[in-house]
N, CA and C atoms as a LAMMPS dump frame, in Angstrom:
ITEM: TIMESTEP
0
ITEM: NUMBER OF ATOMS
258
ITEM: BOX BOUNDS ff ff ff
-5.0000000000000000e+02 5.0000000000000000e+02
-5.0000000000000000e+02 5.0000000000000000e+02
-5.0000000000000000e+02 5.0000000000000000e+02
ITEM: ATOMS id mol type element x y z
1 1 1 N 0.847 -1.176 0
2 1 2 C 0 0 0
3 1 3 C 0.893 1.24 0
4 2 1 N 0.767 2.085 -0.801
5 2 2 C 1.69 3.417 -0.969
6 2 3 C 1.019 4.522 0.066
7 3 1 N 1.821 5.154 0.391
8 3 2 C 1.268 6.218 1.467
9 3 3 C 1.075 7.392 0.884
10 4 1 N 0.445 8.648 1.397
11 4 2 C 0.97 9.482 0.81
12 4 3 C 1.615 10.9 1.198
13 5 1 N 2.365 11.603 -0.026
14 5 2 C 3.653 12.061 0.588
15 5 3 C 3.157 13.13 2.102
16 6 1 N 4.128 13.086 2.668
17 6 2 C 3.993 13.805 3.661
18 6 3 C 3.188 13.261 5.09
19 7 1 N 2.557 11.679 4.673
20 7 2 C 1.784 10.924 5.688
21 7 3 C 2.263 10.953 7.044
22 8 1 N 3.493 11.151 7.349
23 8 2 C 4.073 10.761 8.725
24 8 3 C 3.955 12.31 9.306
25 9 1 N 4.788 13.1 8.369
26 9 2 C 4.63 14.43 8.779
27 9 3 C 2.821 14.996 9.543
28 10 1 N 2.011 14.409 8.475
29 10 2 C 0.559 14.961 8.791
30 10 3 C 0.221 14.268 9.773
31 11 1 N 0.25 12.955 10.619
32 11 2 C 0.221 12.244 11.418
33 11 3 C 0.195 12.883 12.504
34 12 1 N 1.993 13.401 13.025
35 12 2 C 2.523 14.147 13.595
36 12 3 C 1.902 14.903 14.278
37 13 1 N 1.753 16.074 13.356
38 13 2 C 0.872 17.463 13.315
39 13 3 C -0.173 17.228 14.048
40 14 1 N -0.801 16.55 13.822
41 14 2 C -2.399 16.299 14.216
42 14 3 C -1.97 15.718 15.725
43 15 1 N -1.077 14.829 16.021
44 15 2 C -1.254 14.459 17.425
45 15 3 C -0.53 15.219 18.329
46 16 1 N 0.43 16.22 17.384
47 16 2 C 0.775 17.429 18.683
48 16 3 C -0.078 18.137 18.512
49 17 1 N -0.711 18.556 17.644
50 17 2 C -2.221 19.513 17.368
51 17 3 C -3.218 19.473 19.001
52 18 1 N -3.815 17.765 18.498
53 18 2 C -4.465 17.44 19.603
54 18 3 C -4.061 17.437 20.99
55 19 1 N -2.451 17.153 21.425
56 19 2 C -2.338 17.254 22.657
57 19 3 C -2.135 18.367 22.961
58 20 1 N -1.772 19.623 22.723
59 20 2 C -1.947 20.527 23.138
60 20 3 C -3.148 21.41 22.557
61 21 1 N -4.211 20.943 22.544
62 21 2 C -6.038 21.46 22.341
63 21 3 C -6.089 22.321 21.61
64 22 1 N -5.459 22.608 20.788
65 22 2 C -5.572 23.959 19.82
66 22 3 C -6.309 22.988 18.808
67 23 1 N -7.067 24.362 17.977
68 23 2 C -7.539 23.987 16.784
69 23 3 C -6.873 23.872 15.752
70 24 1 N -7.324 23.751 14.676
71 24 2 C -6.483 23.776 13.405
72 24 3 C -6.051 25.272 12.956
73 25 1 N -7.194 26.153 13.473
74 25 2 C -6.535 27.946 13.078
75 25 3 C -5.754 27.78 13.702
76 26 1 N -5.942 27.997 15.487
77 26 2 C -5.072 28.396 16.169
78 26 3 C -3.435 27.419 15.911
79 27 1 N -3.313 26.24 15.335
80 27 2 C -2.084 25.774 15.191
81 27 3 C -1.105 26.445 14.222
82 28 1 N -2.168 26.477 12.827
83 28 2 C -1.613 27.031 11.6
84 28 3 C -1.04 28.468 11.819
85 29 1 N -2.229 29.212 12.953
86 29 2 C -1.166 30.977 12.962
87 29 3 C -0.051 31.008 13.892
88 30 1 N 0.615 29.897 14.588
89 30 2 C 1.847 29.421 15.311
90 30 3 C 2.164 29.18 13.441
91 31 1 N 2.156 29.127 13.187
92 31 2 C 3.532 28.481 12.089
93 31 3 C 2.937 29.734 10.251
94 32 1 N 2.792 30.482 10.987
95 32 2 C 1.984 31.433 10.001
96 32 3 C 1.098 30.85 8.563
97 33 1 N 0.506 30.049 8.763
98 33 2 C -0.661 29.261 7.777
99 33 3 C -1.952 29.985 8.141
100 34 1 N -2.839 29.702 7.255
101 34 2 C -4.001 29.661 7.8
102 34 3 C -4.751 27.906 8.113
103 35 1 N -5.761 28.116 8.574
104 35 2 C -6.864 26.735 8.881
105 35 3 C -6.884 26.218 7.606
106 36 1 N -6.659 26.367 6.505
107 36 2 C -6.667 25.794 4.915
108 36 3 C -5.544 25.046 4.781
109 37 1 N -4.072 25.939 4.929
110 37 2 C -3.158 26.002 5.109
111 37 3 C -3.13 24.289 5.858
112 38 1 N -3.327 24.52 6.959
113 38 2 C -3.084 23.848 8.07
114 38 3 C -3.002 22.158 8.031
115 39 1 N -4.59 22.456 7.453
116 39 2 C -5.587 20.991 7.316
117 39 3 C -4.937 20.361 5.714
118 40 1 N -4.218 21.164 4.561
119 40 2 C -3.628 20.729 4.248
120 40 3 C -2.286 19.765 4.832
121 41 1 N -1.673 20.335 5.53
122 41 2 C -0.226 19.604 5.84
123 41 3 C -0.92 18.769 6.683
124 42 1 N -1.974 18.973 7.764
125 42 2 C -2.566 17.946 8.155
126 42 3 C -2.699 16.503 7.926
127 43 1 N -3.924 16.784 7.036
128 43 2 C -4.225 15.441 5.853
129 43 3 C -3.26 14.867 5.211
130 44 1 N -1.836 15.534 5.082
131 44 2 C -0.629 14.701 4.435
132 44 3 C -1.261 15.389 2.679
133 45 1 N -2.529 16.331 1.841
134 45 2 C -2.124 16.195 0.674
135 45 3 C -1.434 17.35 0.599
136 46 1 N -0.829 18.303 1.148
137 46 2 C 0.249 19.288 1.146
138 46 3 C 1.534 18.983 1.724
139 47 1 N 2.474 19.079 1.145
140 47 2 C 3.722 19.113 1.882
141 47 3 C 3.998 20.446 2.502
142 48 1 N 4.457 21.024 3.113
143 48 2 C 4.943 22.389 3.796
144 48 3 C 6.296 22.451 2.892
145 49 1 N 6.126 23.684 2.456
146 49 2 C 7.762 24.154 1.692
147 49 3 C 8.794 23.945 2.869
148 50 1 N 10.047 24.117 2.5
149 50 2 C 11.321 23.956 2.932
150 50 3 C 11.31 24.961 4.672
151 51 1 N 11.148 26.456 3.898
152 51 2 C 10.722 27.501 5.067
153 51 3 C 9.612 27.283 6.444
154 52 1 N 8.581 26.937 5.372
155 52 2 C 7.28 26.385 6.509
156 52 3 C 7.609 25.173 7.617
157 53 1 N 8.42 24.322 6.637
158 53 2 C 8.8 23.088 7.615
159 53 3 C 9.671 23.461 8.726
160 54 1 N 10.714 24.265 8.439
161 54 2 C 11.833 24.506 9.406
162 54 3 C 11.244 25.635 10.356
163 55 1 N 9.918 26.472 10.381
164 55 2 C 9.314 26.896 10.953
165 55 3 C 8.11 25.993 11.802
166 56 1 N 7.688 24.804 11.185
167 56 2 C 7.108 23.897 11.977
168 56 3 C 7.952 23.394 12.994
169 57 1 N 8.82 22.854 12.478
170 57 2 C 10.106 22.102 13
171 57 3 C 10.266 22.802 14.69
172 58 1 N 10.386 23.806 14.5
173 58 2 C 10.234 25.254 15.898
174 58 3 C 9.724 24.87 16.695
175 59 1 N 8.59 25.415 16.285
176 59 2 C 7.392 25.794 17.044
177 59 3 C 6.554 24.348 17.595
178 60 1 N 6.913 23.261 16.907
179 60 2 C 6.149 22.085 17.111
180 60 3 C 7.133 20.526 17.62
181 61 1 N 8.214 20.798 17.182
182 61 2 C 9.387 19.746 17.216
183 61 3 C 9.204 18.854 15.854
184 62 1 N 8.018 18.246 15.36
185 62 2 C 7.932 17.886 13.863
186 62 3 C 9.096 17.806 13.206
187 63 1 N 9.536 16.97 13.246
188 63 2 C 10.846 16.82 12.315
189 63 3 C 10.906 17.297 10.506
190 64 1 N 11.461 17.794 10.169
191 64 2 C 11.081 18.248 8.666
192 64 3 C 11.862 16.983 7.614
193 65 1 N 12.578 15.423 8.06
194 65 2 C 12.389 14.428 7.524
195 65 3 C 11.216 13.746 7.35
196 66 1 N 9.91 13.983 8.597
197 66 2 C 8.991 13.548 8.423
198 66 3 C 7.783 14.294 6.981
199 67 1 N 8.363 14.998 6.207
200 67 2 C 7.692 15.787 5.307
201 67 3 C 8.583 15.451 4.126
202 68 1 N 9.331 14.641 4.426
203 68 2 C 10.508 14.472 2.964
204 68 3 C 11.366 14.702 2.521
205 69 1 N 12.08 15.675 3.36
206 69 2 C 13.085 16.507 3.734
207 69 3 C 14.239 15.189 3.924
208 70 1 N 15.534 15.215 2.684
209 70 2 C 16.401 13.884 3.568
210 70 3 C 17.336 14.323 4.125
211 71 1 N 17.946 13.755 4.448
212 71 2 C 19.082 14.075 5.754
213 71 3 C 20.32 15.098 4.519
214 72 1 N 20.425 14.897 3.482
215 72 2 C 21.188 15.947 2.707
216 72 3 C 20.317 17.518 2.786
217 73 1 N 19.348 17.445 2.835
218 73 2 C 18.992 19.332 3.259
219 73 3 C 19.501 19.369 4.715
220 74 1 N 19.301 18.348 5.733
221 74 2 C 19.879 18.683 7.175
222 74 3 C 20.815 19.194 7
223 75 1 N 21.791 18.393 6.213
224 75 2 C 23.248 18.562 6.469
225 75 3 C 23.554 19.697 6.1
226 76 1 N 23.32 20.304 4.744
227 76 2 C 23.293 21.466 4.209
228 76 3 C 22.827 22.479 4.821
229 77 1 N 21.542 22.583 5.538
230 77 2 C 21.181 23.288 6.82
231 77 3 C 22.371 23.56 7.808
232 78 1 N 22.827 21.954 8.031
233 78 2 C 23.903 22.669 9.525
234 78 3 C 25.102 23.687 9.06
235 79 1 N 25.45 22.928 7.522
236 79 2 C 26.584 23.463 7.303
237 79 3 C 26.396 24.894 7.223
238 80 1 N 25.502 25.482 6.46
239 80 2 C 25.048 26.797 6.592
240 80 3 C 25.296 27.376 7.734
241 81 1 N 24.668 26.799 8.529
242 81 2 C 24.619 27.693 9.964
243 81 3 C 25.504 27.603 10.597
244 82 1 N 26.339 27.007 10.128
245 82 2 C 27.773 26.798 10.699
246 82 3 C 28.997 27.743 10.818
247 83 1 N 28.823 28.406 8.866
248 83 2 C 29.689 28.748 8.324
249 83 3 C 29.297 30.427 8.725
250 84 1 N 27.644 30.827 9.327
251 84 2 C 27.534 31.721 9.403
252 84 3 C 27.71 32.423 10.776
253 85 1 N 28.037 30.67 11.69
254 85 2 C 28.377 31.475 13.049
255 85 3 C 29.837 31.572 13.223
256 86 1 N 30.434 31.457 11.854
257 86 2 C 31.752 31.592 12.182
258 86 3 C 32.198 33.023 12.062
């Protein structure tokens, strides 16, 4: 059975969603979405861009591998931030 993209990521979302009782607005304007927005990455048929994810990633802990993200944008991420705290 094929999943679809972003399934683990939307999983996620929804059960830190739910444990901390927010709605779907109130989650999405933590990560500047709207409730459309939201219930997309939700449901898994939106992926969150690169920006949105590493802003989920924040605010939620959501890993941004769980959205498809592979460990080569991490790396590229650290290195970045690496080179800029030098």
């Amino acid at each position: 059975m094929s999943r679809k993209k972003g399934e683990s990521g939307a999983k996620a979302l929804k059960n830190w969603r739910q444990s901390n009782g927010l709605s779907q607005a109130a989650a999405g304007q933590r990560v500047g979405v709207g409730r459309v927005g939201w219930i997309g990455y939700e449901s898994g048929d939106k992926t969150p861009p690169l920006h949105r994810a590493l802003l989920i990633e924040a605010e939620t802990g959501v890993r941004i591998e769980l959205f498809g993200y592979g460990a080569e944008v991490v790396s590229l991420m650290r290195t970045a931030l690496l080179r800029r705290a030098a």
